[in-house]
N, C-alpha and C positions, 0 to 999 in steps of 0.2 A: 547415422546423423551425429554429430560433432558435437558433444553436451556445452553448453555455455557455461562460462567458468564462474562460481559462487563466489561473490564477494562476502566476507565476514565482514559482516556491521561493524566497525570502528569508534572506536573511544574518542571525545571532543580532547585536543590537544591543542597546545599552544599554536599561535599562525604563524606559517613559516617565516625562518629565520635563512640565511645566508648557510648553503650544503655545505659540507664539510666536502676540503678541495681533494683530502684522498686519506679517508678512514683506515682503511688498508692500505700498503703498496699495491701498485696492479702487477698482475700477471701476465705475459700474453698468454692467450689460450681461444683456439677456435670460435666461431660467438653461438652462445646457447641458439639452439633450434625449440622453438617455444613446444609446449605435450599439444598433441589432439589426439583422441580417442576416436575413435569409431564409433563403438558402442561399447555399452558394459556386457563384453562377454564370458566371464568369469568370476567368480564371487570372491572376494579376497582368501588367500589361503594365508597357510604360514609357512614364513620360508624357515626351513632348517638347516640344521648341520649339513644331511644327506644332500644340500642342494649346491655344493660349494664348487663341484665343479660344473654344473648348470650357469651357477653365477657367474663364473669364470668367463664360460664360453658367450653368454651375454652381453658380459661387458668389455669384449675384445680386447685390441692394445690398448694401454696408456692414451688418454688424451691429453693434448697439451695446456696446461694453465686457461684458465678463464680469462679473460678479456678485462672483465670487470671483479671486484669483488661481489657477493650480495649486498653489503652495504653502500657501498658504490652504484650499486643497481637503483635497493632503493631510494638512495638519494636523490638520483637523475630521473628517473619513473616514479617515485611516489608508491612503490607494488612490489610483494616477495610474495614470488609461486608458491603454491604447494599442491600435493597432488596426494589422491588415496581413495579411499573406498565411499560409495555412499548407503550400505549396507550392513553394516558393522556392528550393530548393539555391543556397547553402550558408545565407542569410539566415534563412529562420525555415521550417519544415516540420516535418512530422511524421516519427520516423523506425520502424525495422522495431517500433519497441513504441506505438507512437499519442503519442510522449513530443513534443512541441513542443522542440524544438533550433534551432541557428544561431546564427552570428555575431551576428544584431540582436539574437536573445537574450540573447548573454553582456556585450553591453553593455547592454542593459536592466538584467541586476542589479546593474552595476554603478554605473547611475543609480540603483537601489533603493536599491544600500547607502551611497551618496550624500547622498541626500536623508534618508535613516532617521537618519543623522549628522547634520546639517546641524541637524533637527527633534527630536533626540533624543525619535526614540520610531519604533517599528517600522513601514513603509510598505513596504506590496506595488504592486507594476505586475500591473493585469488586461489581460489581454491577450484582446481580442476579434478573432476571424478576420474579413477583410472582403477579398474575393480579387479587388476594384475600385481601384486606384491612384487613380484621379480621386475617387472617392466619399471614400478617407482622407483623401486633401488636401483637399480641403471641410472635411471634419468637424473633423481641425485647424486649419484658416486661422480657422472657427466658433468654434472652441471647444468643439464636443464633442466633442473626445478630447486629449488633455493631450498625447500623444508616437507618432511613428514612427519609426522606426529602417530605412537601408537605402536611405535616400532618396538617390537622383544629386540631384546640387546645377546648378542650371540660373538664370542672373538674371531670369528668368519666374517661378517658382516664387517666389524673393526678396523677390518684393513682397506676397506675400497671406502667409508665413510665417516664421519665424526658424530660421535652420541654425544646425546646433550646427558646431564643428570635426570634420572629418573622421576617420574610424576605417577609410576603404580608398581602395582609388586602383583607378579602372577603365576600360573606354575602348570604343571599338567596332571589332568585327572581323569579320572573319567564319569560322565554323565549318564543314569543310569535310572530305570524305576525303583522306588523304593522297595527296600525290602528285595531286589535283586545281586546284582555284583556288589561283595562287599571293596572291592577295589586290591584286593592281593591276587599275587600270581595266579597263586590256583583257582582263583574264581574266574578268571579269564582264560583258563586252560581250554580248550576245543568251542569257545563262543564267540559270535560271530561282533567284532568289535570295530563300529564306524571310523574313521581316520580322515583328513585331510590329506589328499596324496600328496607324497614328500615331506612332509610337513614333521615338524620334531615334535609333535605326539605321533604320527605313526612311526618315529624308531622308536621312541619309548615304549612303547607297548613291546614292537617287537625284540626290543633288549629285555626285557622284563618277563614276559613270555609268549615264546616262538610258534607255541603252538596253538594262539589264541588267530582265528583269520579274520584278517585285517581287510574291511570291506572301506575301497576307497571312493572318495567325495570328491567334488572340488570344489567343497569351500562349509563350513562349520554350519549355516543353515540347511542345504539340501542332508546334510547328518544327521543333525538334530530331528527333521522332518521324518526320515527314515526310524529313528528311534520311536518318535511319535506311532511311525505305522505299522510297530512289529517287529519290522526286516533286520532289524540288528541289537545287539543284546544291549550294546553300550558304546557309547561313543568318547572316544578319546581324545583328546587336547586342550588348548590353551582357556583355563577356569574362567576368566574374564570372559571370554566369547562365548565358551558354552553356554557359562549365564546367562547373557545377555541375549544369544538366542533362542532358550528356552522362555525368556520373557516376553519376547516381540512376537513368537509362534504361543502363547499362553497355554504353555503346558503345564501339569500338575500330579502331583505324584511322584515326581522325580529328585535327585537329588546329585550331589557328586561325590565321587567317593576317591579314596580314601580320605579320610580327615586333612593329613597333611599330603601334600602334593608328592607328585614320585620327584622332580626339578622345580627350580624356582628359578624366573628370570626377572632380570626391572624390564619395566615399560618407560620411554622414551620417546626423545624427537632424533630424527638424523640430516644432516646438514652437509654440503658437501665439505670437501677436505681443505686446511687452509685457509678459513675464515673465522682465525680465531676470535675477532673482537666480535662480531654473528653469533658464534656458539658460548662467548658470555653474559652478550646479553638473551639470549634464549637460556641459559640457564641462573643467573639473575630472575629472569619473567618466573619461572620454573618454585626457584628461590623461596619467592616471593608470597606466593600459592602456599607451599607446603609451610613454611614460616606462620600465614597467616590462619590455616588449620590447627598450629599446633596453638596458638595462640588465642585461640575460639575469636578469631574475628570474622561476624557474619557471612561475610560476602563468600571467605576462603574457605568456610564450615558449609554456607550451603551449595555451591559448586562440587567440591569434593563428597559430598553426603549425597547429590545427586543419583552421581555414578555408583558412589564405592559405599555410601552408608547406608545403614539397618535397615530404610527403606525405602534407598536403592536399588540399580539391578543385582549388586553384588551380597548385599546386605551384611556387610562386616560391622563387626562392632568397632564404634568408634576407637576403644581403647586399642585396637590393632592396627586400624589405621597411625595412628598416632604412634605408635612404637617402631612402624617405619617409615616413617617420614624424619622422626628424633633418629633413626641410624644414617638416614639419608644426610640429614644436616651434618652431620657428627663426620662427614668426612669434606665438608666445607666448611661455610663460617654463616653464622644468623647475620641476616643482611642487618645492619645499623642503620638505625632512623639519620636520615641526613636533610641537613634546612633545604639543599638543592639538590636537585638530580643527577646525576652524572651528563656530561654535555661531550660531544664529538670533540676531538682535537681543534686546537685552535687555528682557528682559521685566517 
């Protein structure tokens, strides 16, 4: 069955005003074919390095240019696709009321109320479940789907799509009973260490150490679960997710080790190629957020403390948060308080 596409609740915005006649130049380019799903048959993995020539073969020849821009799109529709998991602790899931939640979420509306500025006139993000990593990056590097949120940023990836600035910072570790693996080599020498198949925590592990067997998943909770029941000493990958599904599964006792991560990658949004005035203002919305964290203004303190603070599913202490999000700024500019908004080209 075909999942119904979640509208994200939308910000009150000014009443439309006269569309902006051509935001971007257009392109031609084939006309997007909109996502359906089947069903959720796979739990989101993470794509890695290892999967570059998979992606390859996924995403065949070259397509030609898009028809429209995404702001172009939604100018004329009033709607920017986006597609991803609904599983995911803390990123985007369903919670105890069937309600679509998560970090990717709250930066989605805040790419909503973004672009709904931008375009003065009101634009929703449809949000269709697609529980395939590989298959959303297709469909954005394609163009059929405008935006995902949640993305590790990897220079593989970089070339079939555009990241926006980072909204997390995460890394690979591994998830473990306390008082078990201390997280060095030799503690994972001949023990049995859960993975996401493909995924860049199962090369990490296995660049790290070859001799530990790497028992594979598809997808961070059926791992975690497996850890829960014994079958595996420790599970390896991406710290944001492991947390997050050690929380949703209320496990206890466990922890993640090593202290500092074996890799570090930013978390992001990815957009397709070619929309650059899209991927400013998604990283403006972005901006905005971190800006307003560092800034302790409520709204941007408790969104981000949601997800990522003390208690959180991550439970970082603030002052870490905070030290990167100031790196983050520190290669843009702090957005300046301005009397008006920024407004489309003139029309």
């Amino acid at each position: 069955m075909t999942p119904e596409p979640t509208r994200v609740p939308q910000r009150p915005v000014p009443p439309p005003a006269l569309q902006p006649s051509t935001p971007e130049p257009p392109k031609p380019r084939q006309p997007a074919v909109p996502i359906r799903v089947a069903a959720l048959v796979r739990r989101c993995a993470v794509v890695g390095p290892s999967l570059l020539l998979a992606l390859v073969a996924a995403l065949g020849s070259p397509t030609a240019a898009r028809a429209e821009s995404v702001l172009e799109q939604a100018a004329r529709t009033g709607e920017i696709t986006m597609a991803g998991p609904t599983d995911v602790v803390p990123l985007a899931y369903l919670d105890a009321s069937k309600t679509l939640v998560g970090y990717s979420l709250d930066v989605a509306r805040l790419i909503e109320a973004e672009v709904s500025t931008y375009l003065n006139r009101p634009v929703t993000i449809v949000y269709t479940a697609n529980a395939d990593p590989l298959a959303v990056f297709r469909d954005v590097s394609r163009g059929d789907v405008d935006l995902a949120c949640g993305v590790q940023f990897t220079w593989e990836r970089e070339m079939y799509v555009d990241f926006s600035m980072p909204f997390a910072l995460s890394g690979i570790r591994v998830l473990t009973r306390q008082g078990g693996l201390d997280g060095s080599a030799a503690s994972m020498a001949g023990k049995r260490i859960g993975v996401v198949k493909d995924s860049l925590g199962s090369a990490t592990i296995a660049a790290l150490q070859p001799t530990a067997v790497r028992v594979p998943f598809a997808g961070i909770e059926p791992a975690v679960r497996a850890l829960l029941a014994g079958q595996v000493d420790g599970v390896g990958g991406d710290s944001l997710l492991l947390a997050g599904a050690l929380q949703s599964l209320g496990g206890k006792g466990y922890g993640l080790v090593p202290a500092e991560p074996f890799s570090r990658f930013a978390v992001g949004c990815i957009l397709p190629e070619d929309n650059s005035t899209f991927r400013n203002l998604v990283n403006l919305a972005i901006a905005r957020l971190v800006q307003g964290y560092l800034d302790d203004e409520p709204a941007a303190v408790a969104s981000v403390n949601r997800w990522l603070g003390p208690k959180g599913v991550l439970e970082l202490p603030p002052d870490v948060i905070k030290a990167y999000f100031q790196s983050v700024l520190l290669n843009y500019e702090r957005v300046r308080p301005q009397a008006v908004a920024p407004t489309s080209p003139a029309r």
